[in-house]
N, C-alpha and C positions, 0 to 999 in steps of 0.2 A: 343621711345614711346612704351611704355606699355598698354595694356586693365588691368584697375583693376578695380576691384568688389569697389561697391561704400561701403560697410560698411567699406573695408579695406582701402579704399582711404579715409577716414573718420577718423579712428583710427591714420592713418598715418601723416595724418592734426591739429590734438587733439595734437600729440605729446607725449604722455604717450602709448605706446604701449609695444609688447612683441615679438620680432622674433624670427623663428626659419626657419630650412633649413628642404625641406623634400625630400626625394632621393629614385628614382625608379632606381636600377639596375637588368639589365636582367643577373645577373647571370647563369654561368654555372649549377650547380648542383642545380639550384632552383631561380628564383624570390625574389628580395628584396624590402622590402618598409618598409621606415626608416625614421625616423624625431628627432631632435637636443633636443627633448623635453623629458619630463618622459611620461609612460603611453602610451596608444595605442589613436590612430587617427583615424577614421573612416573617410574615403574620396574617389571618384571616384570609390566605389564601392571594397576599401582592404582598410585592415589592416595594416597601418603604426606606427611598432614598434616604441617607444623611447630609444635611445642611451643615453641619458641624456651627459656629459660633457666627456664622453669616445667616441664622435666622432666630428667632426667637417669640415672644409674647408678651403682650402686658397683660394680666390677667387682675381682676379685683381680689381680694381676701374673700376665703368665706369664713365666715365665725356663725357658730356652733347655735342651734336654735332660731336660724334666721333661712331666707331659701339660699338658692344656689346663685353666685352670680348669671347675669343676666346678658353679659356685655364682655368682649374683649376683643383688645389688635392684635394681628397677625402682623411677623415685620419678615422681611429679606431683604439682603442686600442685593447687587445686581450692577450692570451695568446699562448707560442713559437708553442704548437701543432696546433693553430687556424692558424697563422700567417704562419705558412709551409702546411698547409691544403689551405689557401686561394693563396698562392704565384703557388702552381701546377697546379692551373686550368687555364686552353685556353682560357682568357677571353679575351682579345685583340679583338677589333672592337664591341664588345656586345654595347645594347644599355643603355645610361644613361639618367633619366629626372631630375634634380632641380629645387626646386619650394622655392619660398621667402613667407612664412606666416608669418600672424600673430595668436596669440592665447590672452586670456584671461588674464594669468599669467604668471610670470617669469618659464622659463621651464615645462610650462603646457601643454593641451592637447585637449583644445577647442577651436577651430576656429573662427577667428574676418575672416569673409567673405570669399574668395575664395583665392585659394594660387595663385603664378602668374610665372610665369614659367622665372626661371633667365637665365635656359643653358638645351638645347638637346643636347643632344650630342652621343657619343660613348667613349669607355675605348681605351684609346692609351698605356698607359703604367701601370704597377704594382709595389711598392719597397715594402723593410722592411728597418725598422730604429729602433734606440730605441727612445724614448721620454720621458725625464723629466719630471716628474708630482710631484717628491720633492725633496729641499734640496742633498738628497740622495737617491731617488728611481730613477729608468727607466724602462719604460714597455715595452712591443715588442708593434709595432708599424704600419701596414697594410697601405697603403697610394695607390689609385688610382688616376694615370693621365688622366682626360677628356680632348678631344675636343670638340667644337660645328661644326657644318654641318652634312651634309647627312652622315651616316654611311658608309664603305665601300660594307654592307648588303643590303642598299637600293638598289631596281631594277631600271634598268635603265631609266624605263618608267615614273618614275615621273618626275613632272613639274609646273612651275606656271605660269598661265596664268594671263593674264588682268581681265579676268572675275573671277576666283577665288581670286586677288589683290580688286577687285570691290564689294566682299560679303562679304569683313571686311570693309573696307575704301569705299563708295560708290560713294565719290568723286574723288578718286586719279586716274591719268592717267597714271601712271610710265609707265607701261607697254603698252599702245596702240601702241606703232611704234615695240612690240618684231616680232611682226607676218612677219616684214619683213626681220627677223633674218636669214632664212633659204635661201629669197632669195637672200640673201646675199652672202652668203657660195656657192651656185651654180652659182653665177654669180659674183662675185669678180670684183672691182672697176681696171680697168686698166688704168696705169698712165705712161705719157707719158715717 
């Protein structure tokens, strides 16, 4: 279960829409904010470049009653100076966000409502490959490995309680019995 913005839960329902992927990477030598589309994006306060059809994703399926995927590649094309430029930086653990929009038009640049966020995550790994784009071309090829969860950067101290579970969902109880989590761990169930 997803929160979506009602225009785009609208759009989505219509049936005639326009998606694209739009991607916060906390790069090394600079901040990235990217989207699948032509043209710049104005959202959350940056500037999210269009990649147009030189980047993309492979993303797993989610189906229905199962979690969220856990895992996916980031690709760009580029060329061999970019692509040994991007391969040397220490980006392992940096943080990633992926967001599911919609927009207006095929590969455009104006937002049908709010984008929805598919995967948090962090970079686990980096390649190069080439990739066929014709008959007979292949271009150098950038491709990052995401996961989803807590970064290895996150400090320890985070946590989620009932009451922060309780100011999205104001019904759900998942979490009412965690508080006795701890005394759990100090006092351990002993069997005979």
């Amino acid at each position: 279960m997803r929160t979506i913005h009602a225009d785009t839960l609208t759009a989505l329902s219509a049936g005639s829409f326009h998606p694209i992927l739009m991607v916060h990477v906390d790069w090394p030598d600079g901040v990235v904010y990217a989207h699948t589309g032509f043209g710049n994006i104005s959202w959350d306060g940056h500037t999210w470049a269009g990649v147009g059809p030189w980047g993309g994703a492979d993303i797993p399926d989610e189906v229905a009653d199962t979690a969220v995927p856990s895992e996916m590649v980031l690709h760009i094309l580029g060329t061999l100076d970019d692509i040994d430029a991007a391969m040397a930086q220490a980006a392992r653990n940096r943080d990633v966000d992926v967001y599911f929009a919609l927009v207006t038009e095929r590969q455009g640049n104006v937002l049908v409502g709010e984008p929805v966020p598919l995967m948090i995550g962090y970079i686990d790994s980096n390649d190069s490959a080439y990739s066929q784009v014709s008959e007979s071309e292949f271009v150098p090829e950038f491709s990052l490995g995401v996961n989803s969860g807590p970064s290895v950067r996150m400090k320890l101290s985070a946590s989620h309680s009932t009451e922060d579970q309780q100011t999205t969902y104001a019904t759900d109880t998942i979490f009412d019995h965690a508080v006795y989590e701890a005394l759990q761990r100090q006092n351990p169930e002993i069997w005979p």
